[in-house]
Every structure is written in structure tokens, then in C-alpha cells.
C-alpha positions as CSV (number, residue, x, y, z in Angstrom):
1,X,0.0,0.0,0.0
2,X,1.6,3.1,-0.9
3,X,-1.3,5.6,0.5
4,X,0.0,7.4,3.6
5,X,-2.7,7.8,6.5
6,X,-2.9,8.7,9.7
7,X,-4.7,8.2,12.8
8,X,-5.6,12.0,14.4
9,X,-5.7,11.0,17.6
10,X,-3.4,7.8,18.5
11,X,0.3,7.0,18.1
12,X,0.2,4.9,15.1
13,X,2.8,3.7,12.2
14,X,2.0,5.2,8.7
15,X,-0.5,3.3,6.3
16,X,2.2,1.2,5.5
17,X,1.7,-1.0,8.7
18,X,-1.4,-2.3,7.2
19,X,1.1,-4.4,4.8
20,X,1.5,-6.5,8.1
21,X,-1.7,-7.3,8.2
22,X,-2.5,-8.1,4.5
23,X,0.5,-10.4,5.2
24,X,-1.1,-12.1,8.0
25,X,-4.4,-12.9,6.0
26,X,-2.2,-13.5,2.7
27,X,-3.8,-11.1,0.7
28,X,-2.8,-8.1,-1.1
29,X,-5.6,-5.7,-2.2
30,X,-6.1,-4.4,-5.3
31,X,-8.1,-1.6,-3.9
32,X,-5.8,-0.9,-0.5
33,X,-9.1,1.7,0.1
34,X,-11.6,-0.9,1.3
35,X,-9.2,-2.3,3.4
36,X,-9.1,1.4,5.5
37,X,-12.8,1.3,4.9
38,X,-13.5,-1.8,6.7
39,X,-11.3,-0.6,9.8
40,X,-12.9,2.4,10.2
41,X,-15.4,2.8,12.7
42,X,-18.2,5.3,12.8
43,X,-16.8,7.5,15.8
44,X,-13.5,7.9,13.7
45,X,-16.1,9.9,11.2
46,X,-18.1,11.8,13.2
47,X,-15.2,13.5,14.5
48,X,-12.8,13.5,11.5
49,X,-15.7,15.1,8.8
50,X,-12.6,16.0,6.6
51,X,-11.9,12.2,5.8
52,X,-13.5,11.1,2.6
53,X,-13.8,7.8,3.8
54,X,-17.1,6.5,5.5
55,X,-17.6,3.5,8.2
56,X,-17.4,0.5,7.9
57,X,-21.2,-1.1,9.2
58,X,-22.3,-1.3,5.5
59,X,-19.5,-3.6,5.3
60,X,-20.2,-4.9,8.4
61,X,-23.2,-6.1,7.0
62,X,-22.1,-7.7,4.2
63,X,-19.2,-9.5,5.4
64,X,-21.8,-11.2,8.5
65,X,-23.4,-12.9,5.3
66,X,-19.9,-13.7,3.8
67,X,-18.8,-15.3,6.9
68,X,-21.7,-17.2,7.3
69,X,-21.7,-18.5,3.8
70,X,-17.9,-19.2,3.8
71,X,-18.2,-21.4,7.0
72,X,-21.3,-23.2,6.1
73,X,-19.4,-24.3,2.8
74,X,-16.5,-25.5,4.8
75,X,-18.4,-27.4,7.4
76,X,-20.5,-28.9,4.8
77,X,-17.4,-30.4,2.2
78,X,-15.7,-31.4,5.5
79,X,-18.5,-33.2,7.1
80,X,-20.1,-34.5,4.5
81,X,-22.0,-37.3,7.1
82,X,-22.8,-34.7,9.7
83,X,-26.6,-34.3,10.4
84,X,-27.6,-30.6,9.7
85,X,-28.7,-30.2,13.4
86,X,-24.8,-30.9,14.2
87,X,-23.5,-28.6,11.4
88,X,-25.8,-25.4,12.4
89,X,-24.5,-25.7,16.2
90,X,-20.7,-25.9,14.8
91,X,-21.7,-22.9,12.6
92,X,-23.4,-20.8,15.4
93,X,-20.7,-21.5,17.9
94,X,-18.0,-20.4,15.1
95,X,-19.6,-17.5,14.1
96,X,-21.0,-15.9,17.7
97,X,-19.4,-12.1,18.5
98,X,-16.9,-13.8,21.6
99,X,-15.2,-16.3,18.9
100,X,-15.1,-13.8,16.1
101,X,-13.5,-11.3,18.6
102,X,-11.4,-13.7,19.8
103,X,-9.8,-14.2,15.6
104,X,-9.4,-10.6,15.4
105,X,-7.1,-10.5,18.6
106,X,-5.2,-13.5,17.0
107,X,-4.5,-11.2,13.8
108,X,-4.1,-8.7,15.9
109,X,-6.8,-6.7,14.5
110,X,-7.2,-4.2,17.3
111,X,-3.5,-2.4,16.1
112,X,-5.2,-1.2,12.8
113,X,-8.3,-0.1,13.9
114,X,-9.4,3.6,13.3
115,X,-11.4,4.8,16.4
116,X,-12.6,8.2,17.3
117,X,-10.9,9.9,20.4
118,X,-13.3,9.2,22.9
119,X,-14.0,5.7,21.7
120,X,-10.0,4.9,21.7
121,X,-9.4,6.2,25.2
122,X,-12.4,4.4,26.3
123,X,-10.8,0.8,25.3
124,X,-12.9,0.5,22.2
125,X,-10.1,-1.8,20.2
126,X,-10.4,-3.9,22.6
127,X,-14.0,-4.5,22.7
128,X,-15.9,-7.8,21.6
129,X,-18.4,-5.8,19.5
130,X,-16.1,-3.5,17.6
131,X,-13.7,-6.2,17.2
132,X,-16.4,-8.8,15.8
133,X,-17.9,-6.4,13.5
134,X,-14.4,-5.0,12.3
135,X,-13.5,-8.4,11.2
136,X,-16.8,-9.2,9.6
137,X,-16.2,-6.1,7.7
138,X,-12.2,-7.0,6.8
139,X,-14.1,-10.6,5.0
140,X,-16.3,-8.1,2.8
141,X,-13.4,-6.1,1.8
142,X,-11.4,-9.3,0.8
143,X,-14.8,-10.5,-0.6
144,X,-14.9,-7.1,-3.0
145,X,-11.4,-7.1,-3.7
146,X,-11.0,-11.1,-4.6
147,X,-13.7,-13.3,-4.8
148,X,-15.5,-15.6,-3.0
149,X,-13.1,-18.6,-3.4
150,X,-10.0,-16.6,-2.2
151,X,-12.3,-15.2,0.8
152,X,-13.3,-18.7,1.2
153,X,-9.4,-19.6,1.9
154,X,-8.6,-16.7,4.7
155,X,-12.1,-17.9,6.5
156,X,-10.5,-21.2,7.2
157,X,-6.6,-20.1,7.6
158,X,-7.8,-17.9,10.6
159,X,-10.9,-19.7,11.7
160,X,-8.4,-23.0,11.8
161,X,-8.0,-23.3,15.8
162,X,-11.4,-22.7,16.1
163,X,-12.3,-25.4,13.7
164,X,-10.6,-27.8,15.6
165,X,-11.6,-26.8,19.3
166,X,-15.5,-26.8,18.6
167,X,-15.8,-29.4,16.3
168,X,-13.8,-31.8,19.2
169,X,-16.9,-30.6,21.7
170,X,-19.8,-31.1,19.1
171,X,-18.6,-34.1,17.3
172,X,-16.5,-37.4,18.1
173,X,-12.9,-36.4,16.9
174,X,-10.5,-39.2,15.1
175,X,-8.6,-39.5,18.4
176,X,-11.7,-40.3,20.6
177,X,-12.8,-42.8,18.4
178,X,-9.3,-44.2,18.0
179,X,-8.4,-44.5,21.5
180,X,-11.7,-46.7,22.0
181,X,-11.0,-49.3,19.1
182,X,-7.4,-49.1,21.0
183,X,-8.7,-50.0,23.7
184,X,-10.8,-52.5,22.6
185,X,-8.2,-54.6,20.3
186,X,-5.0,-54.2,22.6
187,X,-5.8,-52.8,26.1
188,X,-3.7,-49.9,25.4
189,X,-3.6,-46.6,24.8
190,X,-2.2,-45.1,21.3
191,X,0.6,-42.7,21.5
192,X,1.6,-39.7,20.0
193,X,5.3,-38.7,19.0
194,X,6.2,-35.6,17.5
195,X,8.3,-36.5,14.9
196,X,9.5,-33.3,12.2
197,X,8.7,-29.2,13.0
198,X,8.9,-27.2,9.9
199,X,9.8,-23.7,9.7
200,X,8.0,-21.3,11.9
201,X,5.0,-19.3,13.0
202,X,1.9,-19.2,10.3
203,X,4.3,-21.7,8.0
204,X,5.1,-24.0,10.9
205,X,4.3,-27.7,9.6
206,X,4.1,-30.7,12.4
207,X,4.7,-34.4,11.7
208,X,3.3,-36.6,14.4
209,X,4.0,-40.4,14.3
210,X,1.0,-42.4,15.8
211,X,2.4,-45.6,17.9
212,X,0.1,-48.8,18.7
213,X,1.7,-51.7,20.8
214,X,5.2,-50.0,20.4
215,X,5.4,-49.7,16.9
216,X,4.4,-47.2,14.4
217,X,1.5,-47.0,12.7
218,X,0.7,-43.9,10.8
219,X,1.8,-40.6,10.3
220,X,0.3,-37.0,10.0
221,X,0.8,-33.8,8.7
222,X,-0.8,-30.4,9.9
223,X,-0.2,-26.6,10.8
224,X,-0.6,-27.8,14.5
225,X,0.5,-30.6,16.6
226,X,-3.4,-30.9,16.9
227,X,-4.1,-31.2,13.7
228,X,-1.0,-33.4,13.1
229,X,-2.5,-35.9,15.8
230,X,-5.7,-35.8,14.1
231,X,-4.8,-36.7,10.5
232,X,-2.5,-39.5,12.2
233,X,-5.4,-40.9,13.9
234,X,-7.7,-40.3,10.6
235,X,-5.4,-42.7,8.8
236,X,-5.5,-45.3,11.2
237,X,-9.0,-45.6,11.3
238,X,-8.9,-46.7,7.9
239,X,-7.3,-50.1,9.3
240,X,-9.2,-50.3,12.3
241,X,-12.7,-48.7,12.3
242,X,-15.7,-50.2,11.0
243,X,-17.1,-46.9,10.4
244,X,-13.9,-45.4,9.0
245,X,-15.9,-43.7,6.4
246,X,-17.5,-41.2,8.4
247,X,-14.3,-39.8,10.1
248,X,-12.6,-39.7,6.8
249,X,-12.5,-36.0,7.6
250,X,-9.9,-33.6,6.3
251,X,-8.8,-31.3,9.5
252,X,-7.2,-28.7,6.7
């Protein structure tokens, strides 16, 4: 981004910054504008009349649709035996304002926001509506800029951990149902070994070996040691589970 911006009332880095966080979400905008847009809340406006830019709640708007469209397509291609009752709790437990707040403070959202004086000294970055609806609005922007598909992408690179942690409460992970069969065939828990780390932060890879009666059985892949577990276990349930069909489930 090249366009040079500042905030009126708060010690913050030139536009430029806001490469860090098109770098987190692996985008670059072709229109840098609806990016500023989409961070800008109304209290920046109503006391900044000279800015040509307006709020972001129209975007708001639009990207709570996005976001709800985006996550219903990934939970429906990655569950694809899931009863809808299941699927709409994993959606509305995803998609409530504390979750959605709790994404933006992973991307660290709350550095780029533009907030009117009174509503910056007040804490407002930090609060779970402003933070939720700032990030709904972000998803609109990239939806604008690229596409559904490429909005599609960032949806599940930042919603990952989330993903993983609610689905494990609402559905019977790989690992649940592994340990039981386990149990069952050799009175013994399977173990996890980490095997490879690759590279580090947002690139990190993990390479976990899965170990039954001492030797090695499987091995998985994944942006977490979670996840890793997970597609270890996935694969053994191929050998071992009657129902191995309905947790052939891709965790990335």
C-alpha cells in the first residue's frame, strides 16, 4: 500500500503498517481503500468530517453474510455425514461475536483499527463488538477485492483453531474414536510422538507419528501438533474402524 494515512488521535505507524496485516491474512488488495474502509469505525467519522472515507457497518453487513456462507461451505465439504442439526451448532458456535472477537485479537486486528478519540481512550479496540464487527467487515473487503473462493481460503486459515476446538466438543474427533478401538483390540492406549517441525510461525508444519503396541502405525501432517494428531489418527481408522468412512474427515 503506498497511500499514507494517519490516525488524528493515536500514536500509530504510517498506512504502511497495514502491509503486516494483509500479510497475516495473505492477501494483497487491489483496492488498498476498502481495506481502510473496513477498519474504520463510525466514531473515527463523526469526529474527523474532513476524511473522505465513510464507516465501515455497511461492510459490516455484508461481510456477516460472507462469513456465514464461507463457514457453512467449509463445514458442509468437511462433514459430508454430519446431520444438519450438528452442522448449524458448529456454525453458530463459530460464528458468535466472543469467537469472532477472539480471531481478530489472533491477527491482531485491534492495532489497525481507526477509532474516534473518545472511543480509543475508552478501550474501544479492545471491545468484543467492535472487534467482531471490524472483522466481519475485513471478510467483505477481501470478498470485493477477490472473490469468493480466495475469501473462502482466509475464512479457514484464521478460523483454523477454532475449527478444531469446537468441532472436538460437538462431534466425536478421530482421536476419541481411535483411543476406543485401542482400547478395545490391545488394552492400550495409542501414542503420539512428534516427529518433524517445519519452519516457523503461520508456516510452521508438524509431523506426528502415531504408535500402537510400540510400533508405528501412521503418520500425520498439519499446521498444529493438533491437527497433526488428528490426520494420524484419521489414517488409522482406515485399518481399524468399521465406520472409518464417516471420520474420513480432512482437518485442513
Amino acid at each position: 500500500m503506498k497511500i499514507h494515512l494517519y490516525y488524528k488521535y493515536q500514536h500509530i505507524r504510517p498506512i504502511k503498517h497495514y502491509s503486516c496485516l494483509e500479510n497475516i491474512l495473505k492477501v494483497q488488495f487491489e483496492d488498498p481503500l476498502l481495506l481502510i474502509n473496513a477498519l474504520t469505525h463510525s466514531t473515527y467519522v463523526s469526529e474527523n468530517s474532513d476524511v473522505s472515507i465513510g464507516d465501515n457497518e455497511r461492510l459490516e453487513f455484508l461481510g456477516d453474510a460472507v462469513l456465514d456462507a464461507g463457514i457453512s461451505n467449509i463445514i458442509f465439504k468437511k462433514y459430508p455425514n454430519v446431520k444438519e442439526g450438528i452442522l448449524t451448532q458448529i456454525r453458530a458456535k463459530i460464528v458468535k461475536g466472543t469467537s469472532l472477537a477472539s480471531v481478530a485479537k489472533r491477527i491482531n486486528l485491534a492495532d489497525y483499527l481507526l477509532l474516534g478519540k473518545g472511543e480509543y481512550k475508552s478501550g474501544g479496540k479492545y471491545k468484543t463488538s467492535i472487534l467482531s464487527n471490524a472483522l466481519e467487515a475485513v471478510l467483505a473487503a477481501i470478498f470485493i477485492d477477490k472473490g469468493f473462493e480466495a475469501t473462502q481460503n482466509i475464512i479457514f486459515n484464521i478460523f483454523e483453531e477454532d475449527f478444531i476446538k469446537i468441532t472436538e466438543t460437538t462431534i466425536k474427533d478421530p482421536k476419541s474414536k481411535l483411543q476406543e478401538i485401542v482400547q478395545s483390540k490391545f488394552n492400550q492406549l495409542p501414542e503420539y510422538k512428534l516427529t518433524n517441525k517445519y519452519g516457523e510461525g503461520n508456516s510452521s508444519l508438524f509431523t506426528t507419528a502415531l504408535i500402537i503396541d510400540g510400533k508405528e502405525y501412521t503418520r500425520g501432517t498439519g499446521k498444529s501438533k493438533l491437527i497433526s494428531e488428528m490426520k494420524a489418527a484419521n489414517k488409522a481408522l482406515y485399518y481399524l474402524s468399521e465406520d472409518a468412512e464417516y471420520y474420513n474427515c480432512s482437518f485442513e
